[in-house]
C-alpha positions in Angstrom: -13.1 -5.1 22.9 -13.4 -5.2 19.3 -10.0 -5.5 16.5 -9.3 -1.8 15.7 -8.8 -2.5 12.6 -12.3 -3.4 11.7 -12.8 0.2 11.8 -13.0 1.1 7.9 -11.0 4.2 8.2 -7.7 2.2 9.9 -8.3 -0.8 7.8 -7.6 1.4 4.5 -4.8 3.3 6.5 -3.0 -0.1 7.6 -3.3 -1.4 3.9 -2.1 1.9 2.1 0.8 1.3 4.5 1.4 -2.3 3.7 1.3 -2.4 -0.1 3.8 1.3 0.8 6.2 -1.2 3.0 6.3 -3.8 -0.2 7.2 -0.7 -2.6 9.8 0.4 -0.6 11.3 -3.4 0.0 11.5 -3.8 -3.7 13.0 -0.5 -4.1 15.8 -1.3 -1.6 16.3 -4.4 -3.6 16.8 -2.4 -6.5 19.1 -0.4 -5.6 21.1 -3.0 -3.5 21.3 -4.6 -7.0 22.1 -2.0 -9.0 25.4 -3.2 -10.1 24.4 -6.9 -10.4 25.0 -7.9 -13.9 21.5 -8.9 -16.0 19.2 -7.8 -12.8 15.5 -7.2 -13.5 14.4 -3.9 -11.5 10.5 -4.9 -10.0 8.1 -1.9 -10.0 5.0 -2.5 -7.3 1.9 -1.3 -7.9 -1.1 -1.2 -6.3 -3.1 2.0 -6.2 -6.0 1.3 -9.1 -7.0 -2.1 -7.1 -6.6 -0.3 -3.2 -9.2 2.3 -4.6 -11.5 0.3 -6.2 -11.3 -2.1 -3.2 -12.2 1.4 -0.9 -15.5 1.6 -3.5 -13.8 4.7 -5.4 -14.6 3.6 -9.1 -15.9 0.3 -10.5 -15.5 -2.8 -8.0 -18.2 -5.6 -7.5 -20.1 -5.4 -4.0 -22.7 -8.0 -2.2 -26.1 -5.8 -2.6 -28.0 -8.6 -0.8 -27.5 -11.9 1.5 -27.9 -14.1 -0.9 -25.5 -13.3 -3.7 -22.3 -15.4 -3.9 -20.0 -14.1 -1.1 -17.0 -12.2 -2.7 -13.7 -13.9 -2.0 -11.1 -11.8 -0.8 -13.2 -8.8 0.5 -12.6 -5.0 0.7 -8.7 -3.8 1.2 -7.8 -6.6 2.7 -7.8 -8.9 -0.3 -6.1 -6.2 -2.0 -2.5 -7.5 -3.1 0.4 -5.7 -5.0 1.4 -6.1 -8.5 5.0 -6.8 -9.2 6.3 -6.0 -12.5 9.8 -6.6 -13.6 11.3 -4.1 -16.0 12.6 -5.5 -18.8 13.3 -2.6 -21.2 16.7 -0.1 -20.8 18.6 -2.7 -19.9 22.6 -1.7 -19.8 25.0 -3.7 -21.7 25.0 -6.1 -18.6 21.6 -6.5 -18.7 20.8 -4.9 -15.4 17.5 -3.1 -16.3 17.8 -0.3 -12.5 18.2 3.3 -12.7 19.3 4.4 -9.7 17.8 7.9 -9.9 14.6 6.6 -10.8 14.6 4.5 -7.8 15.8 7.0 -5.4 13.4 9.4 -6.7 10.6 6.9 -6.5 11.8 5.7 -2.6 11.6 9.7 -2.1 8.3 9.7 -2.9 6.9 6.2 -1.2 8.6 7.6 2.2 6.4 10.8 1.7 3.1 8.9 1.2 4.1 6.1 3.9 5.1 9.0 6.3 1.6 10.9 5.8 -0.7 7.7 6.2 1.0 7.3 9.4 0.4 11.3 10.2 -3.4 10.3 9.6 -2.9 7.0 11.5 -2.1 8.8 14.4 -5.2 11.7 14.2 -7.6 9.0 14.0 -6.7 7.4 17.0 -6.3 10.7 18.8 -9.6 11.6 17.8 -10.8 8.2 19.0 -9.1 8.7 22.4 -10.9 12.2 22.8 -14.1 10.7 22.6 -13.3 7.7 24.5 -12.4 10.2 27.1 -15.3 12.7 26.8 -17.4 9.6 27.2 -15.5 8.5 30.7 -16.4 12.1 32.1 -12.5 13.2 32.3 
């Protein structure tokens, strides 16, 4: 039986998820850091290159056998940007604002939550017709 995962649909689902799980680790840092004198928040993004990776805008593609093989193909060459925030920076140097971050973890929980709300209806809807294909 074949990886799962090589089924487009779960590949982009399993790597929205990821780069989601990296967000929300440097979020927790964030805030686990928030009094930490002359700490540098990191903001993750990743959205632009996930999308153009899934062929939604401009993104290179092999049109035939004998171009040059793309490294790093589709989503799962996809990796996150990490920026570190360097401007409105406290007296101490520490550059988090917690309500920012809690705001921003409120909304990464919401997007993480709903890919894994699609996660599971894809693989109900492949169990229904794995089953209607057994004759149950």
């Amino acid at each position: 039986m074949g990886d799962i995962f090589k089924i487009r649909e779960f590949g982009y689902l399993q790597k929205g998820m990821d780069m989601l799980s990296v967000r929300q680790t440097a979020i927790a840092s964030n805030i686990a850091n928030s009094e930490t004198p002359g700490y540098k928040s990191a903001q993750v993004s990743f959205e632009d290159k996930l999308a153009s990776a899934m062929g939604k805008g401009f993104a290179m593609a092999e049109t035939n056998p004998r171009h040059m093989p793309l490294k790093n193909k589709g989503v799962y060459g996809v990796t996150p940007d990490i920026a570190t925030v360097k401007e409105g920076a406290r007296l101490d140097g520490n550059t988090v604002d917690v309500d920012r971050e809690l705001t921003s973890l409120s909304a990464t929980q919401f997007a993480y939550d709903t890919l894994g709300v699609a996660t599971n209806k894809k693989i109900g809807s492949l169990i229904n017709v794995l089953d209607s294909k057994s004759g149950r």
